[in-house]
Each structure stands twice: as C-alpha cells, then as structure tokens.
C-alpha positions in Angstrom: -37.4 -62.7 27.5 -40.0 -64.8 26.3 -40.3 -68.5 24.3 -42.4 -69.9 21.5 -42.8 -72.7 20.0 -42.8 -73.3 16.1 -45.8 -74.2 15.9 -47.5 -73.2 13.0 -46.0 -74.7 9.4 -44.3 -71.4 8.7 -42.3 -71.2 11.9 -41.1 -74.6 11.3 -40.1 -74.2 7.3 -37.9 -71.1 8.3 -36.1 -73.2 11.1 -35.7 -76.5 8.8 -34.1 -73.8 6.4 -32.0 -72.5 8.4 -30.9 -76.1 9.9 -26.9 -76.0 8.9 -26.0 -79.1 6.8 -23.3 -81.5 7.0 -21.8 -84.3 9.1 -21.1 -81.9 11.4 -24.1 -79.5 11.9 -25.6 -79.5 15.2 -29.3 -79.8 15.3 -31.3 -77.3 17.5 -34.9 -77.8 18.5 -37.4 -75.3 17.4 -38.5 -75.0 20.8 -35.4 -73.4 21.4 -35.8 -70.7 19.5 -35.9 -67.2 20.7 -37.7 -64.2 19.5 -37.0 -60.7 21.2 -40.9 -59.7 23.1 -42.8 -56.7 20.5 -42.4 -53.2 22.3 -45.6 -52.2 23.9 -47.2 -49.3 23.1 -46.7 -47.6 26.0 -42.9 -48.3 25.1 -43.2 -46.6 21.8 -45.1 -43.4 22.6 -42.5 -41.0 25.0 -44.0 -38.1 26.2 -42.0 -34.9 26.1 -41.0 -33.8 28.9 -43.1 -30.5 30.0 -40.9 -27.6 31.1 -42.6 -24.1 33.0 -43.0 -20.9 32.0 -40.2 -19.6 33.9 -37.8 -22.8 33.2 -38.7 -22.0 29.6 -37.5 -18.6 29.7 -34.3 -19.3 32.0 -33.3 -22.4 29.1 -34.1 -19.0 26.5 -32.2 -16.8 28.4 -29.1 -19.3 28.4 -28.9 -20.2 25.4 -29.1 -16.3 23.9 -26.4 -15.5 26.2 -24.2 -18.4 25.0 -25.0 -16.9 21.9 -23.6 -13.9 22.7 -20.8 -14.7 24.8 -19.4 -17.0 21.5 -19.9 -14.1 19.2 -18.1 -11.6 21.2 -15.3 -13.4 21.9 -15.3 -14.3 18.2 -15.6 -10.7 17.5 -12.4 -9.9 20.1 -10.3 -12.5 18.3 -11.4 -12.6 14.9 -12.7 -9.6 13.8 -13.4 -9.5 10.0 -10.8 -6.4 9.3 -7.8 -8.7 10.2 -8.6 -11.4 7.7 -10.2 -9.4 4.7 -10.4 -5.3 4.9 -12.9 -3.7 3.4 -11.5 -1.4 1.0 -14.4 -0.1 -1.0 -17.7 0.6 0.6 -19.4 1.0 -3.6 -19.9 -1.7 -5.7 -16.6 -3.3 -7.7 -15.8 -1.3 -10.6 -16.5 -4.2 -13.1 -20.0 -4.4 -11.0 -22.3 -4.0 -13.8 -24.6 -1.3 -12.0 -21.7 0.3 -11.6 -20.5 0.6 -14.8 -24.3 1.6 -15.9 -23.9 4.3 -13.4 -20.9 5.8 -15.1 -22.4 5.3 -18.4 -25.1 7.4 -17.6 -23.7 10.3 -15.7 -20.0 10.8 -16.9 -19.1 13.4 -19.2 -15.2 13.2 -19.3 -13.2 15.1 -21.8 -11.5 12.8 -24.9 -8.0 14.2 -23.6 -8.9 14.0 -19.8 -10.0 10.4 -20.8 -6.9 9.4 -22.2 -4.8 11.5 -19.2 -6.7 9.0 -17.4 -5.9 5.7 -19.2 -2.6 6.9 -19.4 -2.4 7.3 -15.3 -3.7 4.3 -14.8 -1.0 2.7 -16.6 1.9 4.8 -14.4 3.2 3.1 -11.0 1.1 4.2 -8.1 -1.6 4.7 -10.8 -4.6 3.1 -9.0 -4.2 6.1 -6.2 -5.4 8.9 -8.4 -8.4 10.6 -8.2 -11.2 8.5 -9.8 -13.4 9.7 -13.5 -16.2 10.8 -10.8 -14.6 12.1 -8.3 -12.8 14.2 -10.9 -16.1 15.4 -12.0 -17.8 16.4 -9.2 -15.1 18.6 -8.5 -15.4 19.6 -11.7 -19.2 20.4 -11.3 -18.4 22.4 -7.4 -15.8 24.7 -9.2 -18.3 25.6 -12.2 -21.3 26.3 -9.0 -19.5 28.0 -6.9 -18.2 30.5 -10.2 -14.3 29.3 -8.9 -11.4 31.3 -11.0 -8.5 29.9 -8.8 -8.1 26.9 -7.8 -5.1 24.7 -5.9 -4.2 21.4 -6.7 -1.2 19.9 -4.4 -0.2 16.6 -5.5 0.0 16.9 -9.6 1.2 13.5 -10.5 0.5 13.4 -14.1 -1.9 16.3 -14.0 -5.5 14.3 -14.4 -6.9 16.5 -11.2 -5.2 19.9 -12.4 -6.6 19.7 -16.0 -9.9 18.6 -14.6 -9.9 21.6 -13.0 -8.9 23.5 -15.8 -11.5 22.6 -17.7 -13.8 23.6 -15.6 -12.5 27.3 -15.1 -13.4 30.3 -16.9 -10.9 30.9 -19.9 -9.3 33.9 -17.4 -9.3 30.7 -14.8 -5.9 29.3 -13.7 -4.6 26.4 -11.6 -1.4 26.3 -9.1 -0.7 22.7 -8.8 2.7 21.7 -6.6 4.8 18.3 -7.4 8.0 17.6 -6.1 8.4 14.7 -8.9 9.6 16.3 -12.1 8.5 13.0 -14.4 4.8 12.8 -13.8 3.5 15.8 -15.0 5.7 15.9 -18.2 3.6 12.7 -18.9 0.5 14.6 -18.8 1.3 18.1 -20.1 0.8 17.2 -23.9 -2.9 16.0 -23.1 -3.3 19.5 -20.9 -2.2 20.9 -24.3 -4.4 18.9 -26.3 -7.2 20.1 -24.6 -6.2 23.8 -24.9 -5.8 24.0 -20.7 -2.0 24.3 -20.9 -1.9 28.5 -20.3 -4.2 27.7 -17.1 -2.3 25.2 -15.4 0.8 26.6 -13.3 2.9 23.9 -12.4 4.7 24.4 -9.3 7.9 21.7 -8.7 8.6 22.2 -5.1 7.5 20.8 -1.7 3.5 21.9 -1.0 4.1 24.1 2.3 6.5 25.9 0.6 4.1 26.8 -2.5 1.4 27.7 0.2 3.5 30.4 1.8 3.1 32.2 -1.5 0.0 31.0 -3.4 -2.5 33.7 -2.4 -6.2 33.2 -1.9 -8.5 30.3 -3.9 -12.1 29.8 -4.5 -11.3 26.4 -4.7 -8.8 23.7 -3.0 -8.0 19.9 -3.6 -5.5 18.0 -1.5 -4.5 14.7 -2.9 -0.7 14.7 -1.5 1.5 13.3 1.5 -0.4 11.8 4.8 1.8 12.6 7.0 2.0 16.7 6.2 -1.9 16.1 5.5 -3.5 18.2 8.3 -1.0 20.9 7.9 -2.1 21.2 4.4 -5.8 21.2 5.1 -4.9 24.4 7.9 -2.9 26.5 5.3 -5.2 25.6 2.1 -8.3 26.7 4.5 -6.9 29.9 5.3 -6.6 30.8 1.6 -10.0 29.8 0.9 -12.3 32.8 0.5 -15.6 32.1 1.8 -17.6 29.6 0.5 -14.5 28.5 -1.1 -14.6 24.2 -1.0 -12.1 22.5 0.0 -11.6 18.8 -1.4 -9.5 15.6 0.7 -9.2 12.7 -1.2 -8.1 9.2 0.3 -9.5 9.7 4.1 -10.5 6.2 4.3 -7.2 5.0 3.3 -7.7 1.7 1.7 -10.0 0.7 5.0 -6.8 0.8 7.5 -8.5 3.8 9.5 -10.5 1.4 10.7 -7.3 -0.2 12.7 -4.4 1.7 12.2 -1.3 -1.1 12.8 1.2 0.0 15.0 3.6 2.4 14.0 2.0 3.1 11.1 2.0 7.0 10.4 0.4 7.5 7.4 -2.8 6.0 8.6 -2.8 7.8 12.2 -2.1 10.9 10.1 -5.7 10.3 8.3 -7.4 9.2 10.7 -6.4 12.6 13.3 -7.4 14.9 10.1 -10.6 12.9 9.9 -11.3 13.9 13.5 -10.1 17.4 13.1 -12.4 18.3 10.1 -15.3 16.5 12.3 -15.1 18.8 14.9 -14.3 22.4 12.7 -17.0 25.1 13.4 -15.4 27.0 10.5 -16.9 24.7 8.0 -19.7 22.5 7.0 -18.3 19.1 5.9 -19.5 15.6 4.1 -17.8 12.7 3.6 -18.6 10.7 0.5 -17.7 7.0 -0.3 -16.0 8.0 -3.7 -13.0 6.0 -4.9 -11.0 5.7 -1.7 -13.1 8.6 0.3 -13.2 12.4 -0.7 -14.3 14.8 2.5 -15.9 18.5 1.2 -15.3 21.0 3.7 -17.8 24.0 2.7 -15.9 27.0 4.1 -18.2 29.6 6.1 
C-alpha cells in the first residue's frame, strides 16, 4: 500500500474536518493518512478465458445431457398425469370458440334439448352422451339409411330418442336399462317429440337383450366397463354390413393413460381400445368427443 501526503489545500480541509473534537480526541497527522492504490488498467480489463473447438462442444455436450438426465428423472417421478389428468383433450365447454362452435353447427330438437337439461340435472348426469356426440350419431344413422338401431345403456333416454329422431317413421330403437327410474324421467319428452312408438325400452341386463335382439344397421354402447368388450363382440355380430357401431367413454376421464391398480373398469377400456385397434373386420376412428367415442365401420 502506498502513502501521500495532504498536500494540496483540499486534502488538508477534508482531514481538518474530519479531526474528532473534544478534550479527548486524538490528533492524527495527515501524513498518516492512507488511500487504497487506483486499479491499473490491466487490473480492470480480464480477458475471457478462450476455450477449443472440441472443449466447447464436450462443455455443450454436458450440459445437454444434464439437461436430459434432470428431465427424465423428473419425468419418472413426477410425471404430469399424477398431479393434474388430462381429462379433455377439446377446449372447456365455457371456452368461447367452443361455444361458437356449437352455436354454429348444432341442430338439437326443443324436446331432446330439454331431455338434455334435464339429464344433466340427474346424478351421474355429466356421463351422458354429449349435444354433439348425440348428433353425429344422429347424422351416421340418417347416411347410412339405418331403420334399427341398439342403444344399451338408456339412462333417461337422451341417446335412444336421438336416435329416434333420426329414424324413418317405420324406424325403431331397442334400448336395454336395468334401472327402472331413469327412463321414466325421459319418456314424457320421447312423447313430446312424437318418438315414443319407436323407442322399445328393454329393462333387463344388456347380454341378455342381445341374445334376442336380431340384426341392426346401427349400434351405440354407452353401458358397464367391465361387460364392455363383450358388448362390442355381440353388438358387431348383429351389425349388417356397413352397419356402425358407436363406443362412447374410451378415454375414461384420462385414466387409460395409467390405469391405478386394481382398477377394473379402466383396464376394461383400455383392452377394448386395443382390441378394436387391431379388428380386420372393421374400419375404426377414434374422435376426441366429450369423453372419447370410437366408430367401428363394419365391413
């Protein structure tokens, strides 16, 4: 460290000022007084340090695979299912595109509207078949010139009057329920809309309706998981050819994704899923509507 003296007047002004006062104050000499040396210029320039091409690329290479290593182990124990399933691959229903969407394309019936409403209102509601959905089956049954059709799983009825409506008047629907209370909910709108004669209300378990049904053009199963691939089997041998058969809810609220353990509903699902993949005896697709709907095209 270096000294200097206070020599010039303003060195020695801001040491007299600074001089403590009092009987006690000890006097120091501006001689004394230290000031730190200013950095050179060398001092304040540093020079990066240069690195090779190939030291480059291995510090590159590192840090990608750190990268990588941190997401996949992130991915192993925190993958994004566990804390927030994706249930709905659309938009939200309130989404404003959405509801522009339905407001341009939906023709629903005043008395399959209020069926509708009225479902909604029902426990287990929200698992019908959605306004869309409803119509595009609607829309395949009037293509394909369908006079029969099955519905198993009735509920109130908004998928069998749907159906209905889209029939010829000589058109009828067999539609199985095990649940008495539902469809007595819904059967005064299936009158309201004149559809009552077509609808045939069957109150007994599914398999046992299918061992007597006959043959369709047309086939919607919207009923138990866990008897769901036998009623896909039985409904597609009493499809005629180029009959469609319709499976609502094969995504399952997202939990095909990971079925939990135990959990037989969704392993259900997810082996019908796989079986329809792989069917030569039909051509398939598999739309994002409501909570999944598969279309197997019978050949």
């Amino acid at each position: 460290m270096m000294l200097h003296t206070a020599s010039c007047r303003q060195c020695r002004d801001q040491v007299e000022s600074e001089r403590p006062e009092g009987p006690s104050a000890v006097l120091v000499s501006p001689a004394l007084v230290t000031f730190p040396p200013p950095p050179s210029a060398n001092a304040m320039i540093q020079p990066m340090p240069r690195l090779s091409v190939p030291a480059a690329l291995a510090l590159g290479s590192a840090a990608l695979g750190a990268a990588f290593a941190t997401g996949l182990f992130l991915g192993r124990w925190c993958p994004p299912w566990q804390s927030r399933r994706q249930k709905r691959l659309l938009p939200p229903e309130d989404s404003p595109l959405w509801q522009y969407l339905l407001s341009r394309s939906l023709r629903e019936h005043p008395a399959l509207r209020s069926l509708r409403l009225l479902t909604l209102e029902q426990p287990l509601g929200d698992s019908m078949m959605t306004c869309e959905q409803a119509q595009l089956l609607a829309n395949l049954a009037r293509l394909i010139k369908a006079k029969k059709a099955l519905d198993l799983g009735t509920f109130t009825g908004y998928s069998a009057l749907a159906l209905a409506l889209a029939l010829p008047p000589t058109g009828h629907v067999v539609t199985c329920e095990v649940n008495p209370g539902p469809p007595e909910l819904g059967r005064p709108l299936w009158r309201q809309a004149e559809e009552e004669h077509k609808i045939d209300l069957r109150l007994k378990p599914a398999l046992d309706t299918l061992g007597e049904a006959g043959t369709f053009d047309m086939a919607v199963v919207d009923a138990d998981k866990e008897n769901c691939t036998a009623y896909y089997e039985r409904c597609l041998q009493l499809l005629r050819p180029g009959g469609v058969l319709a499976v609502l809810s094969v995504l399952w609220r997202g939990k095909v994704l990971q079925p939990q353990p135990g959990d037989l509903e969704t392993e259900c699902v997810r082996n019908l899923n796989e079986r329809i993949l792989r069917d030569a005896r039909v051509h398939i697709s598999l739309l994002p509507l409501g909570d999944g709907l598969t279309l197997a095209f019978k050949i």
